[in-house]
C-alpha positions as a printed NumPy array, in Angstrom:
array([[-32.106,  -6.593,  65.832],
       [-28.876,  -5.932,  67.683],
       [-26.8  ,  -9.335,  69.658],
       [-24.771,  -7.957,  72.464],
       [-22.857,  -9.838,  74.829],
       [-21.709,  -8.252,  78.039],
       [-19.446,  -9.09 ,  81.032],
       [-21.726, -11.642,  82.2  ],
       [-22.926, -13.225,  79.196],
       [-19.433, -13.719,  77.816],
       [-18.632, -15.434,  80.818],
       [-22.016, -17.692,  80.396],
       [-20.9  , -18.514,  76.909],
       [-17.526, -19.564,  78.457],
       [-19.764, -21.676,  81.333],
       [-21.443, -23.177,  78.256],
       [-18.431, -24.622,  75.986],
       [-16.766, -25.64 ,  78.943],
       [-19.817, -28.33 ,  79.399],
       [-21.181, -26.743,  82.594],
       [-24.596, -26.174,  82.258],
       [-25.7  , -25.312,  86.017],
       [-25.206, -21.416,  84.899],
       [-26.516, -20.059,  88.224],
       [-23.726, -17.204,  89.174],
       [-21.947, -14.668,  87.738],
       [-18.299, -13.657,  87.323],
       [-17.322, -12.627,  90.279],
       [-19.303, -15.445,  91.984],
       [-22.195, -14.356,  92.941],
       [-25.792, -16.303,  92.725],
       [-27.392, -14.501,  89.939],
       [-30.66 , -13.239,  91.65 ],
       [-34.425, -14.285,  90.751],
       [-36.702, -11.685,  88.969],
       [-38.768, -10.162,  91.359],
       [-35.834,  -9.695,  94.085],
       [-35.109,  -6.   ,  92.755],
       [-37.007,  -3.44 ,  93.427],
       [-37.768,  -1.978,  90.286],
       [-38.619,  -5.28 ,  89.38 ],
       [-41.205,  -5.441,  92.078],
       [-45.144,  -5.742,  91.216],
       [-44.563,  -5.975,  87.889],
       [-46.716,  -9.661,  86.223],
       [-44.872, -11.703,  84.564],
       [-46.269, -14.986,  82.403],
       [-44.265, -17.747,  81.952],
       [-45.843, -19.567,  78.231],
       [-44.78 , -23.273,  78.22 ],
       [-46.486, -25.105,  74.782],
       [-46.345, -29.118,  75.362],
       [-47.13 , -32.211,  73.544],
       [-46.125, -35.546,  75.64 ],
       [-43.526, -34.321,  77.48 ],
       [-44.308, -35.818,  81.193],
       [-40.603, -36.887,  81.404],
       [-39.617, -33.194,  81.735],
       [-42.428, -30.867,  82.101],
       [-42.145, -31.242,  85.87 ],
       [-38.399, -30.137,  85.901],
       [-39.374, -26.946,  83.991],
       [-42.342, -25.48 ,  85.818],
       [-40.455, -26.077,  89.402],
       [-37.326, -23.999,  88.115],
       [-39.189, -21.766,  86.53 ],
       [-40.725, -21.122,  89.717],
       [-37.913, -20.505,  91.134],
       [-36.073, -18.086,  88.836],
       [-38.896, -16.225,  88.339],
       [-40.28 , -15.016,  91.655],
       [-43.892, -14.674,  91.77 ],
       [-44.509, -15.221,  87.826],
       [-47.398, -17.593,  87.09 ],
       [-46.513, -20.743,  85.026],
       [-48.808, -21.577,  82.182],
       [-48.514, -24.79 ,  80.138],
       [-50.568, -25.526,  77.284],
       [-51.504, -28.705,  76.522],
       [-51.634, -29.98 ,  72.546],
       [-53.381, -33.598,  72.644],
       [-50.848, -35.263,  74.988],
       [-51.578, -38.877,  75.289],
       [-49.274, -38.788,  78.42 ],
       [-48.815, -37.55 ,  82.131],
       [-48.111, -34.276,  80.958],
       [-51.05 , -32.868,  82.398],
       [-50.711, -34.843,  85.787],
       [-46.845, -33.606,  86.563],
       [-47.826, -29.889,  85.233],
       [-50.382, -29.922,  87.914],
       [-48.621, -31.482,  90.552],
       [-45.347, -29.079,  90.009],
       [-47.771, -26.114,  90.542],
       [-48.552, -25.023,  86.844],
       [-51.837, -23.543,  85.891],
       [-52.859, -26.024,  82.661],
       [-55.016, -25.509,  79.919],
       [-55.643, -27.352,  76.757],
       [-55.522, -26.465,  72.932],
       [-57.22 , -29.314,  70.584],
       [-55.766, -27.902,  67.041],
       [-52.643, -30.057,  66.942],
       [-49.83 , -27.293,  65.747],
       [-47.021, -25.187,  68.404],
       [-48.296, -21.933,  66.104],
       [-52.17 , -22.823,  67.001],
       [-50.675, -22.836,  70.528],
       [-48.611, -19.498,  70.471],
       [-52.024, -18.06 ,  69.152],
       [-53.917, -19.264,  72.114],
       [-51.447, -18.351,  74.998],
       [-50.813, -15.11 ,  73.296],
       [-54.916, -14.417,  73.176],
       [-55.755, -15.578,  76.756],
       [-52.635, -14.675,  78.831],
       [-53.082, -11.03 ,  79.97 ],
       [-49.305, -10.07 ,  81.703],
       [-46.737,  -7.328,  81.548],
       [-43.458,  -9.683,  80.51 ],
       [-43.559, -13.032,  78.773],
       [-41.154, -15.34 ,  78.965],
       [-42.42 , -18.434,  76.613],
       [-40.027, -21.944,  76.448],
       [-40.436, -25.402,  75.149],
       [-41.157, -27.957,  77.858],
       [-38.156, -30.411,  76.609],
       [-35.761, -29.034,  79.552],
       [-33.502, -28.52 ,  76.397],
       [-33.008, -24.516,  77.611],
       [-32.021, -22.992,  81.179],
       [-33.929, -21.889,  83.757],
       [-31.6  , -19.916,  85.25 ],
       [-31.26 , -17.276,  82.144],
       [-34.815, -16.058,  82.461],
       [-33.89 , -13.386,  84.81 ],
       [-31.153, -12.236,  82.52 ],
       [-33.865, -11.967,  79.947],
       [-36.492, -10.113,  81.623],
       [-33.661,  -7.945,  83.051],
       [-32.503,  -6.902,  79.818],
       [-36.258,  -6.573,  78.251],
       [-36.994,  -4.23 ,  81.361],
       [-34.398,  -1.914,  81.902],
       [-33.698,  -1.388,  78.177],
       [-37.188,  -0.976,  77.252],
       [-36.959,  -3.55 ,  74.956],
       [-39.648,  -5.701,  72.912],
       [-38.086,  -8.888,  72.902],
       [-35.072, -10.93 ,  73.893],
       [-34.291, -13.882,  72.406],
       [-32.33 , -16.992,  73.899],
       [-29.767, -17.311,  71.536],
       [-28.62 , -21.152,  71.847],
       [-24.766, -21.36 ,  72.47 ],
       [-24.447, -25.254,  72.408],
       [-26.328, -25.279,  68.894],
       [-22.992, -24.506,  67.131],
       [-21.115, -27.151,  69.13 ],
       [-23.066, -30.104,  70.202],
       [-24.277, -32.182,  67.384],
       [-25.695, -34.269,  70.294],
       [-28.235, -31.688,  71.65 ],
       [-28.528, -29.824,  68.004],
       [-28.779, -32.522,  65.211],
       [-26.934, -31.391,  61.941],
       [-30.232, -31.191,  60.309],
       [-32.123, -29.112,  62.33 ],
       [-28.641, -26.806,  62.823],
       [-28.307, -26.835,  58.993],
       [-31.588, -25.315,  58.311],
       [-31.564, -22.731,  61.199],
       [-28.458, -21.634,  59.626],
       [-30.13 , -21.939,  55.744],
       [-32.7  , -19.59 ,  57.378],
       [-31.198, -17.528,  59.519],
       [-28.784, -16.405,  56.426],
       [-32.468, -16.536,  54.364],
       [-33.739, -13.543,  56.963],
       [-30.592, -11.28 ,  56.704],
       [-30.497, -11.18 ,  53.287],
       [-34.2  ,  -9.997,  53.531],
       [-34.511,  -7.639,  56.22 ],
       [-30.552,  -7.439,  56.871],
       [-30.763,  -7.867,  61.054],
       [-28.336,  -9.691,  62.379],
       [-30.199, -12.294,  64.084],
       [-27.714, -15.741,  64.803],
       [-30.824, -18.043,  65.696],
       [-34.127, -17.437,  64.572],
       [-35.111, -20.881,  65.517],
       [-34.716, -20.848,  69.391],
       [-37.701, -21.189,  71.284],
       [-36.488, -18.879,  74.555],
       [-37.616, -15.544,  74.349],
       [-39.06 , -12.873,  76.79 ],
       [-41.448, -10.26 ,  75.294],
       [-43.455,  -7.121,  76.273],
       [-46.926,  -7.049,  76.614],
       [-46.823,  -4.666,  73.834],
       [-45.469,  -7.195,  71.481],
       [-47.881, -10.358,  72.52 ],
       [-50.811,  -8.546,  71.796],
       [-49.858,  -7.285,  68.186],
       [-48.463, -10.497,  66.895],
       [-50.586, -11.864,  64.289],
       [-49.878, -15.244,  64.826],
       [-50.779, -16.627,  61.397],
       [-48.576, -19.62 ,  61.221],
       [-49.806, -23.3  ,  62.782],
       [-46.919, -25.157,  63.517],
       [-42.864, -25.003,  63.955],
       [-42.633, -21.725,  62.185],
       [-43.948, -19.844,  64.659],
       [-40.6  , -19.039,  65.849],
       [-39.794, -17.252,  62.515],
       [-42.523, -15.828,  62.429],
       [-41.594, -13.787,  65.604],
       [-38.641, -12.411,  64.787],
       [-40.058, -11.361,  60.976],
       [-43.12 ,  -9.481,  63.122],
       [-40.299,  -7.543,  65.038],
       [-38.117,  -7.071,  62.061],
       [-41.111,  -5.907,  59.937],
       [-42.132,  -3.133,  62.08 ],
       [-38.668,  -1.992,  63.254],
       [-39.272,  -3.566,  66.909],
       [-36.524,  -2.916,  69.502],
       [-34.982,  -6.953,  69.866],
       [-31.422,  -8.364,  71.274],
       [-30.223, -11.488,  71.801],
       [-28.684, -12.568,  74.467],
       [-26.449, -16.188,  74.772],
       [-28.641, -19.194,  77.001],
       [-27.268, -23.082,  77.655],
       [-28.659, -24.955,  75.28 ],
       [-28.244, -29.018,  76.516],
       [-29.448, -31.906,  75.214],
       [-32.941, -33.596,  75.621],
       [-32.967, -36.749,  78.378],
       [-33.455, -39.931,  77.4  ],
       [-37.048, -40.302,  77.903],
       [-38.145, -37.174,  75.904],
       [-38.627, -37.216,  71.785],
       [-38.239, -34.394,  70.045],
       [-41.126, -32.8  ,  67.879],
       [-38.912, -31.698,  65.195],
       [-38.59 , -34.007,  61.625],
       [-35.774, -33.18 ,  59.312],
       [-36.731, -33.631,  55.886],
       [-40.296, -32.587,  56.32 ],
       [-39.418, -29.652,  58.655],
       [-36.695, -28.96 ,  56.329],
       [-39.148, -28.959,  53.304],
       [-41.383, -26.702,  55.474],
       [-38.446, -24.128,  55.841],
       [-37.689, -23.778,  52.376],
       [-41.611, -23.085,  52.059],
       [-41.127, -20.744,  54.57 ],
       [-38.221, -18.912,  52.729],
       [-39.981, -18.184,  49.638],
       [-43.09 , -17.238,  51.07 ],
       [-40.947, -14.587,  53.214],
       [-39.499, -12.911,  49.969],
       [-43.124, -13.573,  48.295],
       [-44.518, -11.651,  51.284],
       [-42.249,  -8.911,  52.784],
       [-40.255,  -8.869,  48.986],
       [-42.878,  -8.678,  46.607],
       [-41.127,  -6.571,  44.517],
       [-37.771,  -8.019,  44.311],
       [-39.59 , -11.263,  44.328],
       [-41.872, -11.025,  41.308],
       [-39.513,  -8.573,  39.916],
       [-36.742, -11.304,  39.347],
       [-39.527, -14.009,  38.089],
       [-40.038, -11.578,  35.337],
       [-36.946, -10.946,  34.336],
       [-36.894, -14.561,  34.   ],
       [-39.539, -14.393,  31.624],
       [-37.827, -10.978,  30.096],
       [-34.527, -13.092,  29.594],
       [-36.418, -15.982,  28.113],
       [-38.173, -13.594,  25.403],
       [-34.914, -12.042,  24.339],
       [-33.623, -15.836,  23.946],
       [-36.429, -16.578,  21.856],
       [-36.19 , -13.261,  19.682],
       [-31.956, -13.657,  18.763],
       [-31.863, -17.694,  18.423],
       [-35.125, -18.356,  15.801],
       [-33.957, -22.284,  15.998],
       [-34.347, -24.284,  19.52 ],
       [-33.351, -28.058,  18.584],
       [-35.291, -27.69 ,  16.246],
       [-38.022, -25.681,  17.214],
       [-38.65 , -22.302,  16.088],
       [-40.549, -19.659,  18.684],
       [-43.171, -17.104,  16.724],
       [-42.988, -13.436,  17.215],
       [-46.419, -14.554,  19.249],
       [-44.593, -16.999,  21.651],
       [-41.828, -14.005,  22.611],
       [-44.411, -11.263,  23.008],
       [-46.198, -13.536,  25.415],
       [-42.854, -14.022,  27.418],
       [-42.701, -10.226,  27.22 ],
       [-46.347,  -9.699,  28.414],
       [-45.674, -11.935,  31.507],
       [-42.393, -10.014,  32.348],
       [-44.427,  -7.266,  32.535],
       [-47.573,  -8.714,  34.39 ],
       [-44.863,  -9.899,  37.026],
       [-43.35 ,  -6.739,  36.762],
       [-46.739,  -4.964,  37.785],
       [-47.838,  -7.367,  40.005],
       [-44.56 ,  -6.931,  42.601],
       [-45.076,  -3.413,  42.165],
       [-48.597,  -3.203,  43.3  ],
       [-48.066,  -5.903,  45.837],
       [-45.036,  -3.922,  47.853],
       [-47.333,  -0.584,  47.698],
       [-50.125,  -3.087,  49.575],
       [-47.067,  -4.105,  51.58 ],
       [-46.062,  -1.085,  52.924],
       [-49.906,  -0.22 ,  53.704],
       [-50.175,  -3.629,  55.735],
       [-46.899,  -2.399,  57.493],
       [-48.068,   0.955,  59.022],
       [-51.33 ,  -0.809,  60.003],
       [-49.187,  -3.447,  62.222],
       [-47.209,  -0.628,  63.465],
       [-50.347,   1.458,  64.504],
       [-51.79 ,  -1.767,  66.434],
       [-48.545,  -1.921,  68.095],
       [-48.74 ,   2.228,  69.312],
       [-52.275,   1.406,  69.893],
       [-51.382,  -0.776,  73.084],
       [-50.061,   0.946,  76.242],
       [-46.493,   0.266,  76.835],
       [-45.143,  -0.569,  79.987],
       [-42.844,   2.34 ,  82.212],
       [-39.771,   2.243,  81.581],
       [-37.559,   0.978,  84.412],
       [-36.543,   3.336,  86.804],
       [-32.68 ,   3.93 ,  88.488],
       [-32.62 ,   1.978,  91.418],
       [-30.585,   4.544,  93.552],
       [-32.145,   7.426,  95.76 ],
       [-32.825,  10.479,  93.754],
       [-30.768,  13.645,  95.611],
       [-31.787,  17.042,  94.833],
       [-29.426,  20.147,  95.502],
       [-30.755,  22.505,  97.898],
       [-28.555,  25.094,  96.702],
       [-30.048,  25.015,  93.394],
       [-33.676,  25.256,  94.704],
       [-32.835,  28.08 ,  96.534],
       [-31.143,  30.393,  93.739],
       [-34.019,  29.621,  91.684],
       [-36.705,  31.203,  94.477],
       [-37.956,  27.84 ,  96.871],
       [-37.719,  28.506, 100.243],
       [-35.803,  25.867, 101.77 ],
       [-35.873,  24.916, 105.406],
       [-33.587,  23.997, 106.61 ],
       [-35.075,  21.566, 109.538]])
């Protein structure tokens, strides 16, 4: 995973700190275009995925922009049990809606990604927490670099405690550093909930997790299979008044650290079981040099069972990373297994020298 930041989104990051979040034009001034005003952009179906749970304050808001950065992209928005209007305002601003009982934003990212059939994906929360106006930016960059995914990468969460609570900004940090250390990408938010993907992507996610991990879950598929991915910098402002976030620190929090050591369980076997039994390796040789423990005293059977489940840990991480790697080059075969979209094409007139033609035998004419 690469983070660039060009002309135009170092200028949106300087838009963003200075507290304007309208980000609608570029540098030089101009109105940044909608997708589908280009013409290699043109004809090509793009989803928009918006997962929601009570928010009728802001759901509106979000499908009616999205419309309108998005030219001609249908706007989807999944309903999880809202006891609200949500449903009501999605259908009056012009969403298509459709429901999901299984209470859980992963059991949601599994339907969407199941039932939506497109060539780009753009999927966002419904909080009105993220801007509109990036999307084309997004889908811009996935297209014409060929790309898998882009992810939103939240400038405001490392400067407004207001619209980022120290918590939650606490443990995206805790396992964003968590992820590098595994896979060593340099992904800066693997928390944000803004991304635009390839069709190619969508349909080879697994989607195995249920709820708020989904997001990590994402980036891990694309890191795991050596997926093309960039971030790219997107406002980030805080909720209004009448909206309540989802998110719970301490439990969520608890659920992260979960989620860390099943990631080095899972994509670490090796290095995972491999350091419990050296644990266990450390503890024998304790037991073997000091006879006496307050009292105590360990039996030559109590350190060869230490020993004996160094080595089951030992063999265990070993034959779990050979399964590992197996698992890996079956994801990456579902992924060649899916037609990829054409790569975006120069915009300018191709010109062909006659001259050339001509010395290598075509007859040119010349009317």
């Amino acid at each position: 995973m690469t983070s660039t930041i060009n002309r135009n989104d170092a200028f949106l990051v300087e838009k963003c700190h200075a507290g304007d979040m309208s980000v609608g034009s570029e540098p030089d001034g101009d109105v940044i275009e909608p997708w589908g005003t280009n013409h290699d952009e043109q004809g090509i179906e793009v989803a928009v995925l918006v997962p929601c749970r009570n928010e009728a304050a802001t759901v509106g808001k979000v499908v009616r922009e999205f419309r309108e950065a998005v030219a001609g992209a249908t706007i989807y928005v999944y309903d999880n049990n809202s006891t609200d209007r949500t449903v009501e305002v999605a259908l009056q601003a012009g969403a298509v809606v459709r429901h999901v009982a299984t209470a859980g934003k992963g059991n949601v990212v599994r339907r969407m990604f199941s039932e939506i059939d497109a060539t780009y994906y753009v999927i966002v929360d419904g909080d009105d927490t993220y801007d509109a106006h990036s999307a084309p930016t997004l889908l811009r960059r996935l297209h014409r670099q060929n790309l898998d995914m882009v992810v939103g990468r939240r400038v405001d969460a490392q400067t407004s405690g207001e619209a980022f609570p120290r918590g939650h900004r606490l443990g995206n940090r805790v396992l964003t550093g968590s992820v590098r250390s595994l896979f060593g990408a340099e992904s800066t938010d693997m928390l944000s909930g803004y991304r635009a993907m390839s069709r190619r992507y969508v349909k080879s996610f697994p989607a195995a997790c249920a709820g708020f991990e989904t997001e990590t879950e994402m980036t891990v598929h694309a890191l795991d299979i050596n997926l093309s991915v960039e971030e790219v910098p997107t406002p980030y402002r805080e909720r209004p008044d009448e909206s309540s976030s989802k998110l719970r620190t301490i439990p969520d929090g608890y659920r992260i650290v979960k989620l860390i050591l099943l990631l080095c369980m899972d994509y670490r076997p090796l290095f995972f079981f491999g350091s419990l039994g050296m644990v266990a390796a450390v503890v024998a040789a304790a037991l073997a040099l000091h006879q006496s423990w307050w009292g105590w005293t360990a039996t030559a059977t109590e350190v060869s069972l230490c020993l004996l489940v160094s080595l089951a840990l030992l063999g265990a991480g070993i034959s779990l990373g050979s399964l590992r790697r197996s698992r890996q080059e079956l994801k990456r075969m579902i992924y060649l297994s899916i037609a990829p979209q054409a790569p975006a094409m120069s915009s300018s007139p191709a010109t062909i020298d006659l001259r050339s033609l001509e010395d290598v035998g075509f007859a040119v004419d010349a009317g």
